[in-house]
C-alpha positions as CSV (number, residue, x, y, z in Angstrom):
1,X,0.0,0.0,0.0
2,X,2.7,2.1,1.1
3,X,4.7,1.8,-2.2
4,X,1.4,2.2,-4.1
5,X,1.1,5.8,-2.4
6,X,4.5,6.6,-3.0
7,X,4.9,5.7,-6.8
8,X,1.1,8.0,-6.9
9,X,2.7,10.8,-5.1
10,X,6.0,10.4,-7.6
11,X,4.0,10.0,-11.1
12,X,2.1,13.9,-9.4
13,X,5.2,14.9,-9.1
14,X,6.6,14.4,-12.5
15,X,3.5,15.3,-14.0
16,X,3.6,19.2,-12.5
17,X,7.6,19.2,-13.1
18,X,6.6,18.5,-16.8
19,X,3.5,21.7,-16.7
20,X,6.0,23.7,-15.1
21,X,8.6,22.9,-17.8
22,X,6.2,23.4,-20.9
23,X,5.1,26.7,-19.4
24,X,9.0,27.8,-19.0
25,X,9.5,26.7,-22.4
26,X,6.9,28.4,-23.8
27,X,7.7,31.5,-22.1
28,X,10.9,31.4,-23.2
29,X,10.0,30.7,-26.8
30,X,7.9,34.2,-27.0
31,X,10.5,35.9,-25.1
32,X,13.0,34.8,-27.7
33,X,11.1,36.0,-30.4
34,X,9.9,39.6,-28.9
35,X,13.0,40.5,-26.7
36,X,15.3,40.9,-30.1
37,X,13.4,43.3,-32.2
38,X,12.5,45.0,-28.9
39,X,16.0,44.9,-27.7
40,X,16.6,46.9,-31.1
41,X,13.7,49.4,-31.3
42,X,14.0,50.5,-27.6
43,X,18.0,51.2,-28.3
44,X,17.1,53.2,-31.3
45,X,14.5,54.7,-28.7
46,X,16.7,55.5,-25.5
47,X,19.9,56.8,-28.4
48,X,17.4,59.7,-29.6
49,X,15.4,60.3,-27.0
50,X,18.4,60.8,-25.0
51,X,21.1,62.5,-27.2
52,X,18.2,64.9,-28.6
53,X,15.4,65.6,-25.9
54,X,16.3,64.5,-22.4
55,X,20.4,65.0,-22.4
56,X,20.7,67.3,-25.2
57,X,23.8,69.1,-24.3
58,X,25.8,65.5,-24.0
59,X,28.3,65.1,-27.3
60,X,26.4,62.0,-29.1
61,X,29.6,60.1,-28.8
62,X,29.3,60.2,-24.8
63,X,25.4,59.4,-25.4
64,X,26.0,56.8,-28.0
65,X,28.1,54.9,-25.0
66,X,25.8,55.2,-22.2
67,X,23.5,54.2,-24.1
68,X,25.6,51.2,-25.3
69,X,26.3,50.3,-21.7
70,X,22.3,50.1,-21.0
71,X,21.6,47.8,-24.2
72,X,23.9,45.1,-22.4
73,X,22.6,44.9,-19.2
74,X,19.1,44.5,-20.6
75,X,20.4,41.5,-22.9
76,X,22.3,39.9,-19.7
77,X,19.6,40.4,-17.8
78,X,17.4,38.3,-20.8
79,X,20.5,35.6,-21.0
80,X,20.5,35.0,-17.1
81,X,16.9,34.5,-17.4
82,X,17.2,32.2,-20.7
83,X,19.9,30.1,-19.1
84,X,17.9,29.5,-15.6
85,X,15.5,27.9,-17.7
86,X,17.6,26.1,-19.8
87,X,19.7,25.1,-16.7
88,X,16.2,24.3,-15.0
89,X,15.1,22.0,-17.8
90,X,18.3,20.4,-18.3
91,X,18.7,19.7,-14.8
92,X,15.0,17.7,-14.7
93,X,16.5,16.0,-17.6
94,X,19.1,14.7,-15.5
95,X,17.2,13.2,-13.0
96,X,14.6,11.8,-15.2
97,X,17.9,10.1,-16.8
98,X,19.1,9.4,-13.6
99,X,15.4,7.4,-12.6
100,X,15.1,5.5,-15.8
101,X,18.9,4.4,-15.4
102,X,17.9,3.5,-11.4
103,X,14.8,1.4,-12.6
104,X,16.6,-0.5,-15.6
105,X,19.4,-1.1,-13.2
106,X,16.8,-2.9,-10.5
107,X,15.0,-4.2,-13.6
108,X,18.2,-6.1,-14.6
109,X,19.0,-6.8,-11.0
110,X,16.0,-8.6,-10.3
111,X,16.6,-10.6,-13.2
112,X,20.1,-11.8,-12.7
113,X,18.4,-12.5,-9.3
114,X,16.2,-14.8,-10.4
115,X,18.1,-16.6,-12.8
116,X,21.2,-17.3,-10.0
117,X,18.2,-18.5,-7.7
118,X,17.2,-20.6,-10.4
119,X,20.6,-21.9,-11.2
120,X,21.7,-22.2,-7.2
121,X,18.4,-22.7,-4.8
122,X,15.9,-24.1,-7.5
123,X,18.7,-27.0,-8.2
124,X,19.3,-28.2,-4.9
125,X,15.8,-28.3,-4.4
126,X,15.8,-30.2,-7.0
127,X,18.2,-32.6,-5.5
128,X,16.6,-33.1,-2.8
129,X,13.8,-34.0,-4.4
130,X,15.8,-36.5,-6.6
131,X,17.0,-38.0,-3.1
132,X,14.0,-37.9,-1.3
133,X,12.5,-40.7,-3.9
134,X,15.7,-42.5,-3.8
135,X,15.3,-42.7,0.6
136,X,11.7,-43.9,-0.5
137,X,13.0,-46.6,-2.7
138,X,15.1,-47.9,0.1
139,X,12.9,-47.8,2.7
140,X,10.5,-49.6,0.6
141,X,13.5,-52.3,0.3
142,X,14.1,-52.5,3.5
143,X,17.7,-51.3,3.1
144,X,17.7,-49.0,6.8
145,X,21.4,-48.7,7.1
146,X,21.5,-47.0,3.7
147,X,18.3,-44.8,3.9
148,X,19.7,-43.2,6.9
149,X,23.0,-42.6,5.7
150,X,20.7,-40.7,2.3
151,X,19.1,-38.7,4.8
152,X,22.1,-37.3,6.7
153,X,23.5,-36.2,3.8
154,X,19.9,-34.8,2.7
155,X,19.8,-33.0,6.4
156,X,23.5,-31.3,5.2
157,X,22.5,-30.1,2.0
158,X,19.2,-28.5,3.7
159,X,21.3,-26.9,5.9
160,X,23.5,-25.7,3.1
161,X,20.3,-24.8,1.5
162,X,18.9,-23.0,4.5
163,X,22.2,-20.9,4.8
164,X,21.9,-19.9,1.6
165,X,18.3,-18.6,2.0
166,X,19.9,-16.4,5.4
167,X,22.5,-14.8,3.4
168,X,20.1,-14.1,0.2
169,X,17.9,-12.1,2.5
170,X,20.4,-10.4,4.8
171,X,22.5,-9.2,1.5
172,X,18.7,-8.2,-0.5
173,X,18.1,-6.0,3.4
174,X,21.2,-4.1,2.8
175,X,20.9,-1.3,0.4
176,X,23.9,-0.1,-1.3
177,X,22.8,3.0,-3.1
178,X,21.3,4.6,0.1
179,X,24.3,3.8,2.2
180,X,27.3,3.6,-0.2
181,X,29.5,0.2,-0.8
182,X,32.3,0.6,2.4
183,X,29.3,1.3,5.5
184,X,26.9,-1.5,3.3
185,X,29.9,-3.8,3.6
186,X,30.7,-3.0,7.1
187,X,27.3,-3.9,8.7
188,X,27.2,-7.1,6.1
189,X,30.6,-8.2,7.1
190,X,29.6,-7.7,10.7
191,X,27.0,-9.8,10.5
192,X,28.5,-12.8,8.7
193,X,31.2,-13.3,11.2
194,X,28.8,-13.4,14.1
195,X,26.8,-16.2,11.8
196,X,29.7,-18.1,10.7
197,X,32.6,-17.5,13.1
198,X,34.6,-16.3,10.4
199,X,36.6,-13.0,10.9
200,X,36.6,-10.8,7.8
201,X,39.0,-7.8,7.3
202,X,37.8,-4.8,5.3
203,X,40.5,-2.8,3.6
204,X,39.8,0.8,2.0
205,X,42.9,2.9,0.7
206,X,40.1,5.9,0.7
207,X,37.2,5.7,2.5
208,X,36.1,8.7,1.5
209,X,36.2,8.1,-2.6
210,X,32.5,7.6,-3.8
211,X,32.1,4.3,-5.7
212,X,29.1,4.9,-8.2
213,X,25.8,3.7,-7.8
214,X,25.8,0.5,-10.2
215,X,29.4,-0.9,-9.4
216,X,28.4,-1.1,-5.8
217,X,25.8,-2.9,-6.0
218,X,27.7,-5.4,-8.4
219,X,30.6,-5.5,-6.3
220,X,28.9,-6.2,-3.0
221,X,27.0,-9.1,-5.1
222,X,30.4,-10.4,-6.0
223,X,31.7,-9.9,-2.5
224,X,28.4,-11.7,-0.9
225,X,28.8,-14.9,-3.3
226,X,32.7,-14.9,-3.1
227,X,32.1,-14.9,1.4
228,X,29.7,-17.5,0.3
229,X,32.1,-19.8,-1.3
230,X,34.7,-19.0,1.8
231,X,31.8,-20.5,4.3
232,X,31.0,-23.9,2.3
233,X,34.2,-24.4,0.5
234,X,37.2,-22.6,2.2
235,X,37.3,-24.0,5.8
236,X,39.1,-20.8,6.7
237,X,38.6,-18.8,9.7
238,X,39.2,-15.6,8.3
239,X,39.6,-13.7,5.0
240,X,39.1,-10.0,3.8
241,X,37.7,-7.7,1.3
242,X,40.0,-4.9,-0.1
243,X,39.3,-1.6,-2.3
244,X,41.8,-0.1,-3.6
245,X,42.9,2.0,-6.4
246,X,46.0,0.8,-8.3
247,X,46.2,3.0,-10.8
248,X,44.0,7.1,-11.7
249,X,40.5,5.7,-13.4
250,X,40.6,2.1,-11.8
251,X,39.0,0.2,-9.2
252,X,40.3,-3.4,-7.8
253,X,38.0,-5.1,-5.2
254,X,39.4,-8.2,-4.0
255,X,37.9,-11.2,-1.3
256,X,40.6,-13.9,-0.4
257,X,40.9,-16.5,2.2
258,X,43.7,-18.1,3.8
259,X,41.7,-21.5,3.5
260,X,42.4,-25.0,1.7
261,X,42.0,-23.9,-1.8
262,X,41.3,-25.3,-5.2
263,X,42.8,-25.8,-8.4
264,X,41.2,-23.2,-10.7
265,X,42.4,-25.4,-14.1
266,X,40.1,-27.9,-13.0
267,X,36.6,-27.8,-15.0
268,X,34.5,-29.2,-12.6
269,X,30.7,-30.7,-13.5
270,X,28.5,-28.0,-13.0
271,X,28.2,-27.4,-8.8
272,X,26.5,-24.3,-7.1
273,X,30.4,-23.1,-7.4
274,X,30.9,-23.0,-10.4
275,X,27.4,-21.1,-10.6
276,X,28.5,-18.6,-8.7
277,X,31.6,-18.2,-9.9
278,X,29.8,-17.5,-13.6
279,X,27.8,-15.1,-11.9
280,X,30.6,-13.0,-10.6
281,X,32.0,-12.9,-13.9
282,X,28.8,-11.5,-15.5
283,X,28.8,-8.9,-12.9
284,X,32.4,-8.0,-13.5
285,X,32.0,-7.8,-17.3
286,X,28.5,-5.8,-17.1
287,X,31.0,-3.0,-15.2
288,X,33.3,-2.9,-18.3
289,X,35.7,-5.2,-15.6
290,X,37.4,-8.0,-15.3
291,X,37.5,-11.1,-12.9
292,X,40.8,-13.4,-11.8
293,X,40.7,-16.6,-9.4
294,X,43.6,-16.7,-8.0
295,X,44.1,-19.9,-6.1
296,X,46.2,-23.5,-5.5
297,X,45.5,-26.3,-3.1
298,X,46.7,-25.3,0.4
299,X,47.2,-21.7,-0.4
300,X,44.0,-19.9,0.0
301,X,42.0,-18.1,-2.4
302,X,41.7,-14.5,-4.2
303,X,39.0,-13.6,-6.4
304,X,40.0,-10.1,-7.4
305,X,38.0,-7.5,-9.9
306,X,39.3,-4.7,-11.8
307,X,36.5,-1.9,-13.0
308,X,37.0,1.5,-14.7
309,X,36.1,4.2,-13.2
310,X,36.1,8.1,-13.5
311,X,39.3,9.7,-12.7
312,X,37.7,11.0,-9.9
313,X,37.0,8.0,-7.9
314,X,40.7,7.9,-6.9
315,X,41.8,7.7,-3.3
316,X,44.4,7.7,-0.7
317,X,44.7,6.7,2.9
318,X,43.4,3.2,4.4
319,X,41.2,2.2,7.0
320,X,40.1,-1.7,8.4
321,X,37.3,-3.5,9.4
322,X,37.2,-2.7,13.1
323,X,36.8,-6.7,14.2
324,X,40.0,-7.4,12.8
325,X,43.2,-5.4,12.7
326,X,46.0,-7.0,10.9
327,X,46.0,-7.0,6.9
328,X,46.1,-10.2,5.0
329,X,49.6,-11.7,4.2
């Protein structure tokens, strides 16, 4: 109801920004039509009047430049007014740009949301519905030993399954574009170490430098499903998220783990994994990015992501996670 009312309350408000814009451009139309020619006949106006009637005993050469000095202030007086509208206009324009990029954005969002569900959740679902008939079968044979052993591995993948569904909705509460990418990481890194134990560093070389709206959002995704991989896969007890700038015009995001590692030359059969690890790809390469796996058996893992980014978005000092203080090495 309440986002009902506020989408009514936000199609009002666009519909009196566009009245108030048609009326400014109309007005400015006429006035760009009349203000010329009037511009003209009223200096033709003041320069006689003046030099003849009023201030007949100034040369006409003195007239002639007072006269000239009055004709510009009028016409700056009509620019400033012609470029507060323009300025006005354009800057609605930039909004409006700014809201259909927003919308598109969540538009795509959910969608990549749905299909990674579909490809992660939805399958082991489906699994367990697979195993489910295949406990029935052996109940029905009589094979006890075996059914049991099929349902404890059925209760681990439900609690896989379950943890999955946690995380899903605790990263979907956070919002990124209202709070910025470092203070939506903080609380999110907060809260998976007191769920899973593990102790999460969060490096910033500029805590200050603005990360635009779009590459947060895809870099906290990449960062939620890159912790996820530490919890199930990793067996570490700690790892760490960095931002830093390398280089003017580039941003490199990086989550590693000091866990048991994998070969990445390995083409595994198609696990909730390597899902994830697709997805994080996407999300690097919709940014204009790239993404490495670093990794070997025994030594840990690195998923690091370089993105463009304005020259602007360059930064300086560094700052930490305050639950843990030493940096990753």
């Amino acid at each position: 109801m309440t986002a009902m009312a506020d989408t009514s309350r936000s199609e009002h408000q666009r519909s009196v920004e566009d009245e108030v814009s048609r009326r400014e451009l109309t007005r400015l139309k006429w006035l760009a039509t009349i203000v010329p020619g009037a511009a003209v006949l009223l200096y033709e106006g003041v320069r006689y009047e003046t030099l003849e009637h009023v201030l007949p005993g100034i040369p006409t050469q003195v007239g002639n430049i007072l006269v000239g000095l009055l004709v510009p202030l009028l016409t700056y007086a009509f620019a400033s007014f012609v470029f507060r509208v323009v300025e006005g206009v354009q800057a609605q324009a930039v909004r409006r740009e700014r809201e259909v990029a927003a919308l598109n954005a969540a538009m795509d969002e959910r969608a990549r949301l749905s299909r990674e569900l579909h490809d992660g959740l939805a399958q082991l679902i489906a699994f367990l519905l697979v195993r489910l008939d295949t406990v029935a079968g052996l109940v029905q044979a009589d094979r006890q030993p075996e059914a049991v052993a099929e349902i404890e591995r059925l209760r681990e993948v439900a609690d896989d399954l379950y943890l999955d569904v946690r995380e899903a909705i605790a990263g979907l509460r956070i919002r990124v574009s209202e709070r910025g990418l470092a203070p939506a990481l903080r609380d999110y890194l907060d809260e998976f170490e007191e769920r899973h134990g593990i102790q999460v560093a969060l490096k910033l070389d500029d805590p200050t430098a603005p990360v635009p709206d779009l590459a947060g959002m895809h870099l906290f995704r990449i960062a939620q499903e890159a912790l996820a991989n530490v919890r199930k896969h990793a067996h570490a007890d700690r790892a760490w998220v960095t931002i830093h700038h390398p280089r003017p015009g580039v941003l490199q995001f990086e989550v590693g783990d000091k866990g048991i590692g994998f070969d990445p030359a390995d083409a595994p059969r198609p696990t909730r994994r390597s899902f994830g690890l697709a997805s994080m790809r996407e999300r690097a390469e919709l940014l204009g990015g790239t993404l490495q796996i670093e990794s070997a058996p025994g030594s840990g893992t690195r998923v690091v992501v370089t993105v463009p980014l304005p020259p602007r978005q360059v930064g300086g000092s560094e700052t930490r996670h305050a639950a843990v203080a030493t940096a990753p090495g």
